[in-house]
N, C-alpha and C positions, 0 to 999 in steps of 0.2 A: 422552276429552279434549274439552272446550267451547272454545269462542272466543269469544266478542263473538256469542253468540245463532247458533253455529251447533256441529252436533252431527255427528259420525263416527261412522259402524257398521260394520260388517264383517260378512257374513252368507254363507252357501252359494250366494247369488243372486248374490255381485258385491260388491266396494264400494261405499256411500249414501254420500248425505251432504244434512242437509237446512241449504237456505238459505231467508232470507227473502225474499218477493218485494218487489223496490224497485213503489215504486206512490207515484203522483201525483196519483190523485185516490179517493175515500175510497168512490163506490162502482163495481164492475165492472162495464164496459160489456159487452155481448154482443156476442162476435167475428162479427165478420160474411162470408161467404163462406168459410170456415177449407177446405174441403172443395177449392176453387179454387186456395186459395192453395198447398196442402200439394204436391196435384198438377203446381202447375208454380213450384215453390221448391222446387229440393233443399237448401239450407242452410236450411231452416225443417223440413222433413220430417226430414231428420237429427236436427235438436236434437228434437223433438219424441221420437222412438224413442229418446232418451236419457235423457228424464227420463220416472217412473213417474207422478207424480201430483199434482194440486193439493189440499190440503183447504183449509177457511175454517173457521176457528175465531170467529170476528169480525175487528174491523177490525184488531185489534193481534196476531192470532193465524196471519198466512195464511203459508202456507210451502210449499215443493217439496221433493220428494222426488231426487233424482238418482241414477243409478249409472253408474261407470266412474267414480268421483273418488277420490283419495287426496289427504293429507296431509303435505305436508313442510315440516316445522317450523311454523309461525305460517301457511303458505300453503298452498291449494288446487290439484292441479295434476288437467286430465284425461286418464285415458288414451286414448292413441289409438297406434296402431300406424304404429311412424316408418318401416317400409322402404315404405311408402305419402306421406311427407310429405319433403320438403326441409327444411332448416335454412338458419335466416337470423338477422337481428341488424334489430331497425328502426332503419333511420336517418333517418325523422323522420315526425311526423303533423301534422295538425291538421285537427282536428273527427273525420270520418271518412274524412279521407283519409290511407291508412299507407302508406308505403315500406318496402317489406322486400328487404335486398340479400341475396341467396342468398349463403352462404359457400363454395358449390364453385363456381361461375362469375362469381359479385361482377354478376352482372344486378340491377338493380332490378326487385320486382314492387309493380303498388297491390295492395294486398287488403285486404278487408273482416275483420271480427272475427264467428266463431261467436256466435251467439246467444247459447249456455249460458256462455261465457266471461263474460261481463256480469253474469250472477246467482252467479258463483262471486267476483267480486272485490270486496273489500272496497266497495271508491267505484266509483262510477262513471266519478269522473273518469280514475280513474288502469286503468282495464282493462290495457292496452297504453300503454306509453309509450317513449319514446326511448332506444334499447339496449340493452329487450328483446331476450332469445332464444327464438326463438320455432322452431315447428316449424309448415309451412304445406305448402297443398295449390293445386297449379295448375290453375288454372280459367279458361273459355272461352280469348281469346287469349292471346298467349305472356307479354302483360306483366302478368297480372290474376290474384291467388291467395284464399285463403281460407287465416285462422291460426285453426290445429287447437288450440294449447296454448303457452300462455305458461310458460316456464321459471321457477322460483324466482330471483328476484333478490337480488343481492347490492349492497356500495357503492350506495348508494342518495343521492345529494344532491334532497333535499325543503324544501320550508319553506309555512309557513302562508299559508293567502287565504283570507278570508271563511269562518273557521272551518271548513276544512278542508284536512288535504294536499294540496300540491302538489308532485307528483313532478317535479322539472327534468330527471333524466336517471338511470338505473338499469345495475349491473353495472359501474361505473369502480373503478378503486383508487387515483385521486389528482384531486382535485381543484387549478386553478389559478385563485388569486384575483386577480384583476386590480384595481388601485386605479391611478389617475391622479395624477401629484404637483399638476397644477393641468388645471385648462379640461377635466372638472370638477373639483370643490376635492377636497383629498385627504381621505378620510371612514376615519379608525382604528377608528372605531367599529363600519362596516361589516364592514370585516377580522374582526372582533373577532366580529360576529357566525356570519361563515364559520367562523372555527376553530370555536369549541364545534359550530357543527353535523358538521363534519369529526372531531372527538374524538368527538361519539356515534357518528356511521356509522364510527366506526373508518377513514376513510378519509385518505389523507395529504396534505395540505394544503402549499402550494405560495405564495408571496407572490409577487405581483411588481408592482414599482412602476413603470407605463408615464410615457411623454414627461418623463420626468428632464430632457432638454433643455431645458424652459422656466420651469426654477425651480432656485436655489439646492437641494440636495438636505441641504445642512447643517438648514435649516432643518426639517426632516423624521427629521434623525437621533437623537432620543430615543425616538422610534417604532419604528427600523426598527433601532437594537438593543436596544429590550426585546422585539419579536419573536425577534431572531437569539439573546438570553440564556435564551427561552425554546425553542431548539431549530429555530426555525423557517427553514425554507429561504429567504432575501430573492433577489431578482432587481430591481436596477436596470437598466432597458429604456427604449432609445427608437427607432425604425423609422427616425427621423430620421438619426440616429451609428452605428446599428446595435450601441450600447451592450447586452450582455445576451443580443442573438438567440440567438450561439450556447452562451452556455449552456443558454439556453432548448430549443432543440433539443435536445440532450443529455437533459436533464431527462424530455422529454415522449418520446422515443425508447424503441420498445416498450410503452407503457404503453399504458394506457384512462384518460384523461384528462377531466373536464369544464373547461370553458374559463368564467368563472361572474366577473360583478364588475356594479357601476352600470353604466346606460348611457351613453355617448361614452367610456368610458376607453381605448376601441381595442382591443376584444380581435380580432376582424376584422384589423384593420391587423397586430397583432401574430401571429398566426397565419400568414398572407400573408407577411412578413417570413419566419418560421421556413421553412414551406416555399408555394414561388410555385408550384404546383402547384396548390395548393385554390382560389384563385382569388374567393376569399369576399366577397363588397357591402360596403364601408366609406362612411360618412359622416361630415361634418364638424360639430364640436359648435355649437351656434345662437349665434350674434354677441348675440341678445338677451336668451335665460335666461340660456347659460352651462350648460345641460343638455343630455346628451346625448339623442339620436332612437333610436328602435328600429330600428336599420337589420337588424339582427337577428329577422326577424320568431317563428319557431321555434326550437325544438332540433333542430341536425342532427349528428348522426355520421358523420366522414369520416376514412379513411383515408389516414391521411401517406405520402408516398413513400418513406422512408427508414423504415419501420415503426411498427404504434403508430396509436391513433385518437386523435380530439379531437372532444369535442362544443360544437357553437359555441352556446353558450343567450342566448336575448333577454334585452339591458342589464336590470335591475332598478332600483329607485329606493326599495326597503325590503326588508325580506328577515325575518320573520319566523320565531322559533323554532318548533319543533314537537315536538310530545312531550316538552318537559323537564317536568321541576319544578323550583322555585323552589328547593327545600331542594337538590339535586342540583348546581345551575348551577357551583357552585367548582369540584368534583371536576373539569371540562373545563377550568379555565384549569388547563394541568400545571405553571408555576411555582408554583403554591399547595400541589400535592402533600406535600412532604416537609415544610410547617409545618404542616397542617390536625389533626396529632397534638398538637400544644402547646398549642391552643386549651383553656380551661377547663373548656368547655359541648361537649358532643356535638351539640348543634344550634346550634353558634355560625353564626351569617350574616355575621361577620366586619367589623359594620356598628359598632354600640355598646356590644358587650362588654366587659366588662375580661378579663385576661388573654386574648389573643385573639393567636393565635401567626399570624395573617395580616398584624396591623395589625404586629404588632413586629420581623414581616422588613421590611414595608415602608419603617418606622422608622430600619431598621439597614438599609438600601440590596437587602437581599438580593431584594427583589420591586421588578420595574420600578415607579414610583410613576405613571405614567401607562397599566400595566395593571390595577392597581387600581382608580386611579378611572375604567376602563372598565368593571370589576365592577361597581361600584357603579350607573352608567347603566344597566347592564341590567339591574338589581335594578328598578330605578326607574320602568326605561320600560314592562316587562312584567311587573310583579308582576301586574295584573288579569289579563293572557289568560293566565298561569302558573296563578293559584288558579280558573277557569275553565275547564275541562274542555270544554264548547262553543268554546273562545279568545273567541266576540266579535268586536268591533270593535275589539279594542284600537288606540289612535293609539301609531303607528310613528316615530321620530325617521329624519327625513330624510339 
């Protein structure tokens, strides 16, 4: 089996697997003191007795050798022997700093990430991220570990920057979108962009519209039932009336949750509300944009009192698809499902066709007409970073 320039063997020695070396500058410097280093760095001596060998083929050729890796599914994991390592969940990093909460005494530990875990993961960015399971090893004092092995992830909510994945939070099975009815203005488009990424990850998507309290909500409701016509859970929410909390509660009860919308919509506030226990930083949206602040500065995963996590992710202000294709994008609005047969053309794009069994449910009331011409928007706004495979730059409708 191949993957994206990396290869599997299986051999009498062990499991290989060769990856390529990430490299930043085009010729290799000579390590200097390695002999020093080796001796008093056990997490550099280790990785090193794990991998067999560098060769250089030239610049476009260099690659590593490894054994103790195996393959599950699309993902790399390495072996290591767990009655030697603890099990944890990370609840939150940034840069190289990882919190990892042990799952048999809920202690947080910091710890660093294995060297070799770095040359096994796709990006770099995304090594280790938020929700990870991971398998770690405790080192010097009681609160400082080292992660042995990154588990396969599952529920994955991601979206593009600068022409690459950005993993938000990994392992949830529902995500909740948070949109503000006003202060900041209420954006369906954003919504719009959550669900399709929640229909790829298969993951269950969750609407809820916060501070109801400061606006007519009439004025909002051709939205919030061609959501609900299309199946989708709504939650009218305000921290103010307490409109919502508890179902909200309910909803998020037992689950693995991402907590995910623009920034000031209150998802902090809302959370706080649900349960006063987490205790979360909120801030108030600026008297001068009219935009919300990052009060949110990471993804953290925290555990609710009444069961069930939530991971609280920093407000956004675009939110970028990832991995679709253009030709694909309908199949995830599921009101378009059971017309996408009547279409004329097997590559209809539902845009100028004739006989086009999208436009003539729309026609005939059967498809919300303001999720359509939300289709359409996002035909429009991402066709370039869709037919681009790098994405680009593409500009992001606010």
């Amino acid at each position: 089996m191949a993957d994206k320039g990396r290869k599997y063997h299986r051999s009498g020695e062990g499991r290989k697997v060769r990856v390529d070396l990430r490299r930043n500058k085009q010729n290799r410097a000579r390590q200097q003191n390695l002999t020093h280093d080796l001796m008093n760095d056990k997490e550099s001596a280790e990785d090193v007795s794990l991998s067999e060998r560098v060769t250089a083929r030239g610049d476009l050729f260099r690659r590593r050798t490894m054994v103790g890796v195996r393959a599950e599914g699309d993902q790399l994991v390495r072996d290591v022997d767990p009655s030697t390592c603890r099990t944890g969940r990370v609840s939150s990093f940034i840069g190289l700093h990882i919190m990892v909460r042990d799952d048999e005494t809920g202690v947080e530990y910091s710890c660093s990430v294995r060297g070799i875990l770095r040359s096994l993961a796709r990006d770099a960015r995304n090594v280790v991220v938020t929700g990870d399971r991971v398998l770690f090893r405790q080192e010097g004092d009681a609160s400082q570990g080292v992660i042995e092995r990154v588990e396969p992830r599952h529920g994955i909510l991601s979206r593009g920057s600068h022409g690459r994945e950005h993993i938000l939070v990994a392992n949830i099975d529902q995500v909740l979108i948070v949109a503000s009815a006003a202060d900041p203005e209420f954006k369906p488009q954003l919504i719009d962009r959550y669900l399709v990424c929640a229909e790829v990850r298969e993951i269950q998507p969750i609407i809820c519209i916060s501070k109801v309290d400061l606006l007519d909500t009439r004025l909002l409701l051709p939205n919030i039932q061609a959501f609900g016509r299309a199946g989708y859970n709504v939650v009218l929410a305000s921290t103010k009336t307490g409109q919502g909390i508890e179902q909200l509660k309910q909803l998020l009860k037992g689950r693995q949750t991402a907590v995910s919308g623009q920034s000031g919509v209150g998802k902090s506030s809302l959370l706080n509300a649900i349960d006063p226990e987490l205790g979360l930083k909120t801030a108030d949206v600026s008297d001068w944009t009219h935009k919300g602040t990052h009060t949110t500065r990471r993804a953290r995963l925290v555990p609710l009192s009444y069961g069930g996590w939530v991971c609280d992710t920093p407000g956004i202000r675009q939110f970028e698809l990832w991995d679709i294709s253009l030709e694909e994008v309908d199949g995830y609005y599921i009101e378009f499902r059971p017309f996408v047969p009547y279409c004329r053309f097997q590559d209809c794009t539902h845009t100028h066709e004739d006989h086009c069994g999208i436009k003539l449910a729309v026609e005939n009331g059967l498809i919300p007409r303001v999720r359509y011409q939300s289709y359409l928007r996002l035909r429009e706004d991402d066709t370039w970073a869709w037919k681009n495979p790098a994405r680009g730059h593409a500009k992001q409708p606010q």
